[in-house]
Every structure is written in structure tokens, then in C-alpha cells.
C-alpha positions as CSV (number, residue, x, y, z in Angstrom):
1,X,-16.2,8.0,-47.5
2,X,-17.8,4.9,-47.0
3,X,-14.6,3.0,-45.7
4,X,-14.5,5.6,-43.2
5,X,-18.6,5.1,-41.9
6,X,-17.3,1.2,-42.4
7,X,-14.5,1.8,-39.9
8,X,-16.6,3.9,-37.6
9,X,-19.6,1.2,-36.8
10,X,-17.2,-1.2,-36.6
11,X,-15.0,0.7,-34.0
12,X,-18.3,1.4,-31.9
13,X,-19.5,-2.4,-32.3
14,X,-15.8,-3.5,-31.2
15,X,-16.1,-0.6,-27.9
16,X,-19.5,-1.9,-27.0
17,X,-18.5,-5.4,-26.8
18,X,-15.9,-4.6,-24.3
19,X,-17.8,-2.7,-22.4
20,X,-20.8,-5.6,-22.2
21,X,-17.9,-8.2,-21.2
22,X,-16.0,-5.4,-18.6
23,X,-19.4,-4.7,-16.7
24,X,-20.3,-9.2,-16.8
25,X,-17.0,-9.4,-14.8
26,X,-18.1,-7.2,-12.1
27,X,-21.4,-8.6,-11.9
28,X,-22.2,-9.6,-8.2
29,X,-25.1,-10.7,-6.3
30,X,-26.2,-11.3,-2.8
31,X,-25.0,-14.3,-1.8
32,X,-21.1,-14.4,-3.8
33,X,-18.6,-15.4,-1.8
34,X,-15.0,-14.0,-1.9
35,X,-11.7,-14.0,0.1
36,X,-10.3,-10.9,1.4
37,X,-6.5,-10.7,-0.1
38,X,-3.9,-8.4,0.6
39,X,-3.4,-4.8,0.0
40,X,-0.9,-2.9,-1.7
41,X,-0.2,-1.3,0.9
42,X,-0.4,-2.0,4.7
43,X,-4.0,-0.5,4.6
44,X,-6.8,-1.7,3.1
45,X,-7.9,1.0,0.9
46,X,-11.2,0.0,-0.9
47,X,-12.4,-2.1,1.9
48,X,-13.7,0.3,4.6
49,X,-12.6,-1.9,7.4
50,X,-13.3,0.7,10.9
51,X,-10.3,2.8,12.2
52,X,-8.3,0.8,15.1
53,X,-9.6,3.2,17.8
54,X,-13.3,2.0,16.8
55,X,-12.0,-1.6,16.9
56,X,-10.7,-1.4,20.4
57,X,-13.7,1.1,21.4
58,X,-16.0,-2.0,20.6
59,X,-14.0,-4.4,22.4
60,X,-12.2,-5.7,19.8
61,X,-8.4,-6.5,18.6
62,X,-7.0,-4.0,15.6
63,X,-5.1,-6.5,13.7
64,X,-5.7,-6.5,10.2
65,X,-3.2,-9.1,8.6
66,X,-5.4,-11.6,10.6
67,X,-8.6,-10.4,7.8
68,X,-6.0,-12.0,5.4
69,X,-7.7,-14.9,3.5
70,X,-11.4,-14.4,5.4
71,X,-13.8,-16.1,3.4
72,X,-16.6,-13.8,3.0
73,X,-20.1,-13.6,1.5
74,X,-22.2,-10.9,0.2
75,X,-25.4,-9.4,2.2
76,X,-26.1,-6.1,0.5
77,X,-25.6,-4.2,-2.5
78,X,-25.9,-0.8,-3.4
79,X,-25.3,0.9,-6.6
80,X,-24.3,5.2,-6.0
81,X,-25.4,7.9,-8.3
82,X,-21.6,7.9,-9.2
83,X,-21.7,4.6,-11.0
84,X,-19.7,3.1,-8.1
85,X,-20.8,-0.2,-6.2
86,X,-20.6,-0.2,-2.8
87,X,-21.0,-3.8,-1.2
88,X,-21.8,-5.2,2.5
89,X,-19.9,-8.4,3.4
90,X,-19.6,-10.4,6.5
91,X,-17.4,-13.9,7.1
92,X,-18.9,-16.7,5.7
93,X,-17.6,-18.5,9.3
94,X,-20.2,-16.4,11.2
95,X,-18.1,-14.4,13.4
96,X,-17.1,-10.7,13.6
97,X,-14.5,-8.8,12.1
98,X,-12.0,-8.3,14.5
99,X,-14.2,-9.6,17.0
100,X,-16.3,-5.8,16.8
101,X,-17.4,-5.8,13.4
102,X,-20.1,-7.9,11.9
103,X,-20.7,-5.8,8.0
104,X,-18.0,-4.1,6.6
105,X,-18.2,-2.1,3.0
106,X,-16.2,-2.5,0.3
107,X,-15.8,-0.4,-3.1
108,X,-16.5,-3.7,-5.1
109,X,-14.8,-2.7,-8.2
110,X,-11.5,-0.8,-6.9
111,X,-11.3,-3.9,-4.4
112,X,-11.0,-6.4,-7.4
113,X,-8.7,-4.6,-9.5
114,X,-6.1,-4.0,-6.5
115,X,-6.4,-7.4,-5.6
116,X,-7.9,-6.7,-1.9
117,X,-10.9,-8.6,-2.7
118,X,-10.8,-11.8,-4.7
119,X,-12.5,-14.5,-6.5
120,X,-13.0,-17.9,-4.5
């Protein structure tokens, strides 16, 4: 019996240790700056970049190969009941996405894991 409570703690010990060093890898603050990689697919899915008809309503050119390797920082962060984090970003370079688009949002977690957001 005791092997068993034995095994137990140190199964729980061994799950809360991953979890501390899962959640220290999606850390972010205000101010990280990341490049914008490419999607799985020709969409990007976790960054909420605006439908091409809103682009071109605003003036702007719908080409989104060209947010490819953008450098971009941090502004905002906000944390949903959901557990999700939803981050604002805008180009480090100062200018708009797209030439429309200052802010765009971004699912910070999904984004890293599918590789549309990455480290710099």
C-alpha cells in the first residue's frame, strides 16, 4: 500500500513540474518581440489578421505572404475566462499591416505551437 501512495505523490510531483515549465514557455509580456512565420495553411489561422475586403475597404493591399517574417512587438495582453491568451501586436518597423491595419490579435498559444508566430 505504501508503494502505491509512494507512486502516487511522486506521479503528481512529476505532472506539476511539467505543467510549471509548459506555462514558463508561454510566458509573454508587453514589450516581446516576435516574427510572424508561416501558416500551415495559406491562412493564418490563430492570427486574426482582417478579411481582404476590410483590407481593401481601408485602403490597403490584401497580400498576406508579404506579413511573412514581420518583426513584431507586443502592446496588449489579455487573459479570457477560457484560459486562452489573446495578444495585440503591431510591427516593430512602425508601419501598418497591410498598409490598413495598425493592431492585429493573435491566439498567443495556438500561434506558437503551429509555428505562425515565433521566437526572435
Amino acid at each position: 500500500m505504501i508503494k502505491y501512495a509512494i507512486a502516487l505523490v511522486f506521479s503528481v510531483s512529476v505532472l506539476n513540474a511539467q505543467d510549471s515549465v509548459h506555462l514558463a514557455s508561454t510566458d509573454v509580456e508587453v514589450g516581446d518581440v516576435f516574427e510572424i512565420g508561416q501558416p500551415e495553411t495559406n491562412k493564418y489561422k490563430h492570427i486574426k489578421f482582417p478579411r481582404a475586403n476590410f483590407i481593401i475597404k481601408r485602403g490597403g493591399i490584401a497580400n498576406y505572404k508579404r506579413a511573412e517574417g514581420q518583426k513584431v512587438v507586443v502592446t496588449a495582453i489579455k487573459e479570457k475566462k477560457d484560459g486562452t491568451t489573446l495578444v495585440k501586436i503591431k510591427r516593430t518597423d512602425g508601419n501598418r499591416f497591410f498598409g490598413s491595419h495598425t493592431v492585429v490579435s493573435v491566439d498567443f498559444k495556438e500561434a506558437l505551437e503551429s509555428g505562425e508566430l515565433e521566437t526572435f
